[in-house]
C-alpha positions as CSV (number, residue, x, y, z in Angstrom):
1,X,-16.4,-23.7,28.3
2,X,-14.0,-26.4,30.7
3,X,-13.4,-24.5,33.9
4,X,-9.5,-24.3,35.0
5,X,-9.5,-26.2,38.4
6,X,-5.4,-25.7,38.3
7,X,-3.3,-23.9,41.0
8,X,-0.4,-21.3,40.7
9,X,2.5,-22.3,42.1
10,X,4.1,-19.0,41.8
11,X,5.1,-15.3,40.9
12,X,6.6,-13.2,38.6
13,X,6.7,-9.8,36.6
14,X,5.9,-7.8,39.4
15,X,5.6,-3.8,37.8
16,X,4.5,-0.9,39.4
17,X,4.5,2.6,38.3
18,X,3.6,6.2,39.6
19,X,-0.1,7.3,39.4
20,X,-0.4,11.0,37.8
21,X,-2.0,12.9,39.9
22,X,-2.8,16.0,37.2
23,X,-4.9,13.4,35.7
24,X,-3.3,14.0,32.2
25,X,-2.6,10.4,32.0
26,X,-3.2,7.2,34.3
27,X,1.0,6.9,35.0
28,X,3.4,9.3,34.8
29,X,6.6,8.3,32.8
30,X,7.5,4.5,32.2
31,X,6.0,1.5,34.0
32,X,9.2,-0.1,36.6
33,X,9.9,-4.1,36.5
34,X,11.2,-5.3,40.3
35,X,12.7,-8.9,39.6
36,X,13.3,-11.9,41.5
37,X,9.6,-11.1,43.9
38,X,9.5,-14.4,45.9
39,X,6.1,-14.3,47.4
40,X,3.0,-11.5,47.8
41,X,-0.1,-11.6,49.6
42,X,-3.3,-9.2,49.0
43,X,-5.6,-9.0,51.9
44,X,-9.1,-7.9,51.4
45,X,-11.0,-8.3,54.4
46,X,-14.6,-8.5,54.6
47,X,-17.1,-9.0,57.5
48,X,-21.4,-9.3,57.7
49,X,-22.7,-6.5,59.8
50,X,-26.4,-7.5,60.9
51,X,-29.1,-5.9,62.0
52,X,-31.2,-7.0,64.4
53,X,-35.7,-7.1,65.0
54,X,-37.9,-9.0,66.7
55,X,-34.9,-11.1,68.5
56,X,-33.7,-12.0,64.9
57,X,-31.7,-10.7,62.5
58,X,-33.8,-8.5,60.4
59,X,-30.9,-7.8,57.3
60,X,-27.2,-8.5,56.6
61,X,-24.9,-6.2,54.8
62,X,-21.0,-6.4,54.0
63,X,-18.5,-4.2,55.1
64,X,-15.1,-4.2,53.8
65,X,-11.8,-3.3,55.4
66,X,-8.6,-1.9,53.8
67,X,-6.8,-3.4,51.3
68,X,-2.9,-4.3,52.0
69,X,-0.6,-6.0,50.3
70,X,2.6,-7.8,51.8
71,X,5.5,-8.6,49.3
72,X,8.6,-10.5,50.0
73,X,11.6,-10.0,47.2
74,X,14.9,-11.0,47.0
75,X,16.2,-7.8,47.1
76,X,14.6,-4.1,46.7
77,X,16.7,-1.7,44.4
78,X,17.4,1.6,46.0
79,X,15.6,2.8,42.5
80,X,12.7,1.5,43.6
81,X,12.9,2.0,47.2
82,X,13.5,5.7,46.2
83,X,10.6,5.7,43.4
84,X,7.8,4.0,45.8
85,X,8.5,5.2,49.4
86,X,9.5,8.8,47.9
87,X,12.5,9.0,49.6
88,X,14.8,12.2,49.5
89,X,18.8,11.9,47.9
90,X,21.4,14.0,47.7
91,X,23.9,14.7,44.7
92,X,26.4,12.6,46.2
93,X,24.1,9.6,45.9
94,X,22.6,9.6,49.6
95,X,19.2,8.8,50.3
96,X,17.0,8.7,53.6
97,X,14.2,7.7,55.6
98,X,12.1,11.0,57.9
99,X,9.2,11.9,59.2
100,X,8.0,13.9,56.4
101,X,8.7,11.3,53.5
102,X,5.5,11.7,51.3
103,X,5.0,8.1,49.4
104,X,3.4,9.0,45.8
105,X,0.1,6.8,44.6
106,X,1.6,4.0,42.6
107,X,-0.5,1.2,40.3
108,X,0.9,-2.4,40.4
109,X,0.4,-6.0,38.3
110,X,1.8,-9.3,39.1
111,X,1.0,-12.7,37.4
112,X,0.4,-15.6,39.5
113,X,2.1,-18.3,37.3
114,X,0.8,-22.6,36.7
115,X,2.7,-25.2,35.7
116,X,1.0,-25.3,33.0
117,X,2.3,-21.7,31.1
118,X,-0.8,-20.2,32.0
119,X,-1.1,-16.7,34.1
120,X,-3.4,-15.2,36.4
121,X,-2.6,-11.6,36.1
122,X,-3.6,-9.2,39.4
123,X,-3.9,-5.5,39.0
124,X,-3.7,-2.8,42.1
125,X,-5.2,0.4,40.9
126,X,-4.2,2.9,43.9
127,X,-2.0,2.6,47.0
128,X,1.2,3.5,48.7
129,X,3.8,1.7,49.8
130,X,4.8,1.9,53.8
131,X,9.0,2.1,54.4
132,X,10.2,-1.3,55.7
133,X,12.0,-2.3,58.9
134,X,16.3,-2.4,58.3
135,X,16.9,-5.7,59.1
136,X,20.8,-7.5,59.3
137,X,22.0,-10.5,60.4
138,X,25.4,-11.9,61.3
139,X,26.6,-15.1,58.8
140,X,26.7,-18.3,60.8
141,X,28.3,-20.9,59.0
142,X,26.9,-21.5,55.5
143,X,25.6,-18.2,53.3
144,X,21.7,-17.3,54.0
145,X,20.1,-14.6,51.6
146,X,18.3,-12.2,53.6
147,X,15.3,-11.6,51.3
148,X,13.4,-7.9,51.9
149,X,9.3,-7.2,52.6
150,X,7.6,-4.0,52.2
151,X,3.6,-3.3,52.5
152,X,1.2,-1.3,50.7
153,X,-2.3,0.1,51.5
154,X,-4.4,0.2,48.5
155,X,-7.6,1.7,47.7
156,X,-10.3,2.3,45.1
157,X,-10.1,4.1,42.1
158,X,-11.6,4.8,38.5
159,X,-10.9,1.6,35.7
160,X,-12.4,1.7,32.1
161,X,-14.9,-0.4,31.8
162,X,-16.2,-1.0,35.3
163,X,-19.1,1.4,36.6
164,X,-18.2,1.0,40.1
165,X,-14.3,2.1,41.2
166,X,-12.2,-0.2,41.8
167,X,-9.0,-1.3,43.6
168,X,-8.1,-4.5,42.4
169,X,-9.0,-6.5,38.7
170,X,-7.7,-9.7,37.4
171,X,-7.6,-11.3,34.8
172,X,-6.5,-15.3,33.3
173,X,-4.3,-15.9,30.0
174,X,-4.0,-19.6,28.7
175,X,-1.0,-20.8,27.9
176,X,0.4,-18.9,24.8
177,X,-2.0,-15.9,25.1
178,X,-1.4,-12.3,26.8
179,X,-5.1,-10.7,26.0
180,X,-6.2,-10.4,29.5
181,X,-2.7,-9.2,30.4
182,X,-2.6,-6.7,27.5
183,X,-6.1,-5.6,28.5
184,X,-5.4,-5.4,32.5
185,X,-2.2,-3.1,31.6
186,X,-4.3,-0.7,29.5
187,X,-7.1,-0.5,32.6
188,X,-4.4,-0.3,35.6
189,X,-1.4,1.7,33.7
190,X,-3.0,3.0,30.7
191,X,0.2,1.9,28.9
192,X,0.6,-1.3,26.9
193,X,2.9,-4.2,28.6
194,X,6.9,-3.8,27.5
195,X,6.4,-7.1,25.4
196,X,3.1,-6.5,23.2
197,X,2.8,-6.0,20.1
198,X,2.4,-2.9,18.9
199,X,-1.1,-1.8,17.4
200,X,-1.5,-0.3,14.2
């Protein structure tokens, strides 16, 4: 099989949704779009850890650091805002920021897309997101959108089909096909993507 030696150059169909944590299903209600992200970054830091015997090193092993995630969008709906960070609202349509906000798990997938119509889909199976700085500035002259960045910690958990748990799994459709991203929804939501086809 030819190998793909061709790079994204960009994002799109950023969903999330909440993890149930009865374990009665992977998601509780309906996986959330967020439009317009403009750029994402997923850090997983690694680093050797040697041990040392007769003035050389006797083994190497891995240890890995904490997942985050850094995403930059357009703009952040209070929906979302209110659904990730857990934030508490009033009936007259407040919401707010304190020191006890309580974040729920959340699952999230994003395609990284090529020129050529093909998709690298990248699933996060457990994390929550951390409440973002409020940031303003005055207009000076011509119009400048002020775009909005939040952060997530992410962590391991339980996918079908892996014997190990794991926090993230990706996947690559061709141009045309959704198969790995019909099969990475299933394993990180547990629910089929808003645009496949239903199965019989």
């Amino acid at each position: 099989m030819e190998k793909n030696y061709k790079a994204s150059t960009g994002v799109d169909e950023f969903y999330y949704g909440v993890l149930d944590e009865t374990q009665a299903a992977i998601i509780v209600g309906d996986i959330e779009r967020v439009k317009f992200l403009q750029n994402i970054t997923v850090e997983m830091p690694q680093s050797a850890v040697r041990a040392y015997g007769d003035n050389k090193t006797a083994e190497i092993a891995v240890a890995a650091g904490n997942i985050t995630v850094n995403g930059g969008f357009h703009t952040l709906p209070i929906e979302d805002k209110k659904a990730v960070l857990g934030l508490e609202s009033t009936t007259a349509g407040l919401h707010s920021y304190g020191s006890e906000d309580n974040p729920p798990y959340v699952a999230c997938v994003f395609a990284k897309t090529h020129e050529d119509g093909s998709k690298e889909w990248v699933g996060l199976t457990k994390g929550i997101f951390l409440r973002q700085a409020i940031n303003g500035q005055s207009k000076q002259g011509e119009t400048q959108f002020q775009s909005e960045q939040i952060a997530a910690e992410f962590m391991d958990r339980e996918v079908a089909g892996f014997t190990k748990e794991k926090s993230v799994v990706f996947g690559f459709d061709p141009k045309g096909t959704t198969t790995q991203r019909d099969a990475l929804f299933q394993a990180v939501f547990g629910v089929a993507h808003p645009d496949a086809t239903p199965t019989v």
